[in-house]
Phi, psi and omega in degrees: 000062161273000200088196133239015174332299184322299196293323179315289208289324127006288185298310224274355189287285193357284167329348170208049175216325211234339205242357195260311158304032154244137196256179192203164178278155188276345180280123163265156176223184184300153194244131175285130198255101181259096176295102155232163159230180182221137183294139206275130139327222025347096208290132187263001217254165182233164216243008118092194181295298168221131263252159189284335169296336193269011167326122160301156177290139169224166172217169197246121175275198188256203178315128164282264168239176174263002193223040182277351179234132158348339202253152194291155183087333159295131150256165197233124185229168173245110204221123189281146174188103203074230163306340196263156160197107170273112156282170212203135196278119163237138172223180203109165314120108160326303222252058179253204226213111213292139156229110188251127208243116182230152211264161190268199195241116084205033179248184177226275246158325205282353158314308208268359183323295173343275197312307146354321201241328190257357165236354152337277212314323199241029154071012158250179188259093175281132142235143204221126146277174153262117185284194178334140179086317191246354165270115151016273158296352183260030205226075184312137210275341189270146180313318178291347152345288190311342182315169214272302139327316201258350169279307178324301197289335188279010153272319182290341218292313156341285091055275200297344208255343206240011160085318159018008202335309180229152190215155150292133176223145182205145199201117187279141167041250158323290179312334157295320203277348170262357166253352137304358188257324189296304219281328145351283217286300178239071164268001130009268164323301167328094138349272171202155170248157157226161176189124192263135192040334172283113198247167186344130182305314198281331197273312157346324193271304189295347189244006165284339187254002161276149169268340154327305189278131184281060161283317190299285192304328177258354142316325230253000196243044199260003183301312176312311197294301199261015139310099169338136156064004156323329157314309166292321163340300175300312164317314190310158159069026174044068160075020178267356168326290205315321209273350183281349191290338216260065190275075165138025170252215146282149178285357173258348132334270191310322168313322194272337164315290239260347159258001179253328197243025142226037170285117164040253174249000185312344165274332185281345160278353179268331170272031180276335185314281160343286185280003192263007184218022156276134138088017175299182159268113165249174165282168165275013179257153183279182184269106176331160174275192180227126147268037159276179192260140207210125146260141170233143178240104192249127179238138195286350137287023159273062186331342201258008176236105181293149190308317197311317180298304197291346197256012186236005190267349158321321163307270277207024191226082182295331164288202179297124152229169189197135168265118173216121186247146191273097191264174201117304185257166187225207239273336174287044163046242160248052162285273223266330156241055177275345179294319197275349169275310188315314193312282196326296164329306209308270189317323150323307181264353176282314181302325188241023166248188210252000000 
């Protein structure tokens, strides 16, 4: 299943180099909500280079502790999967209905804390891993580790470990761009998707290669990350890049960033995301739409995504869909507006579940 991932992601390091160092207020304000839906399709995406049966088998050992996060309810577990072992932020009633939430890039699990408490509460079974790279166990040393693919399968393989046939998926920034890959490829699997600041690859793509759009130009900034040795840079002066991305966030947030990804290699694996799906040879075809029931959340301060993409993804969403834009807010989501993503998620997962 490659795709064109590789030409995406080109576009997409900004979202999380240029758009992630900008700091924003903690204050949410009201959100203009753009409602369409679209009469359901015939699903075009195919299962690709590797196939959803061949997921290594995985199982959920049981509880690490009951108290690893500030927020009430959370817990931090561990779910095997093949070779891996993910830790993984969980709340919630076992038998509630999965909602797996996955996190962007310079972050950890500990994003979705809100979302985490607030879909506890309302009886569903949250889970946010530290993904591929950024769990301990989970970090295979070779660059290629990292396609796109090998992300996708440690969501389904997730997925399978926690018992799931179909699940909620929800996914920020990086985590956006694989649960646009999950919903592509396998919707099937899906409930319903959300996907927060990243809007449909294909449309993302065209307005990163117009010269009319400022996309390109705010695009533009992926030279640091996939530069030998970009790690230490970020790293150097104890962490003062990193720590600079996270300007308006909570300090147990940034504490828990700023200790997970500078432990032993772990920023270099988390930006391997970046070099293992840059400058490869892909096919040519474009990236399909999805018919899972799909939200999208875009916030108008989010500098590194120009207006043009999120207001086009609609085009590429054969199910239910709802647009909902943040005015305000800047790329941290759900941090920075979590009472108006919580509403929105809620209402979401009430419409397509079961």
């Amino acid at each position: 299943m490659r795709l064109r991932w590789v030409c995406m992601v080109c576009a997409l390091v900004t979202v999380m180099i240029y758009g992630c160092s900008v700091g924003g207020s903690l204050s949410t304000s009201e959100a203009a909500v753009d409602t369409s839906t679209s009469p359901s399709d015939d699903d075009t995406s195919a299962n690709g280079e590797e196939d959803a049966d061949a997921v290594a088998q995985a199982d959920i050992a049981a509880p690490e502790s009951d108290t690893a996060v500030p927020g009430d309810g959370i817990s931090i577990e561990q779910i095997s999967v093949g070779d891996f072992v993910f830790d993984a932020r969980v709340a919630g009633p076992a038998d509630g209905e999965l909602v797996l939430m996955l996190h962007g890039f310079p972050q950890t699990s500990l994003e979705y804390e809100a979302q985490l408490i607030a879909l506890a509460d309302a009886g569903y079974r949250a889970v946010a891993p530290n993904q591929r790279g950024y769990s301990p166990g989970a970090q295979p040393p070779e660059e290629s580790s990292y396609r796109i693919e090998f992300l996708v399968e440690d969501v389904l393989g997730m997925a399978d470990a926690l018992g799931a046939d179909t699940f909620h998926l929800v996914g920020h920034d990086w985590g956006a761009m694989v649960a646009w890959a999950v919903a592509i490829e396998f919707p099937e699997r899906l409930k319903s998707l959300a996907t927060i600041s990243v809007p449909h690859p294909q449309p993302f793509l065209e307005a990163s290669q117009n010269p009319e759009s400022c996309q390109k130009a705010a695009s533009s900034y992926f030279d640091l990350l996939i530069t030998p040795g970009s790690e230490f840079i970020i790293l150097a002066n104890d962490a003062a890049q990193l720590k600079g991305f996270y300007a308006g966030l909570p300090q147990h947030h940034i504490d828990d960033y700023v200790a997970v990804l500078s432990e032993g290699d772990t920023l270099k694996y988390a930006i391997n995301w970046y070099r293992a799906n840059l400058g490869a040879n892909t096919p040519e075809e474009q990236f399909g739409p999805t018919a899972a029931p799909t939200l999208f959340v875009w916030s108008t301060d989010d500098t590194a995504i120009c207006d043009d993409a999120p207001y086009k993804t609609a085009d590429y969403c054969t199910g239910p869909y709802e647009f909902l834009v943040l005015e305000d807010i800047d790329h941290w989501v759900p941090e920075n507006a979590a009472d108006a993503l919580n509403e929105a998620l809620l209402k979401h997962l009430v419409a397509h579940g079961d």
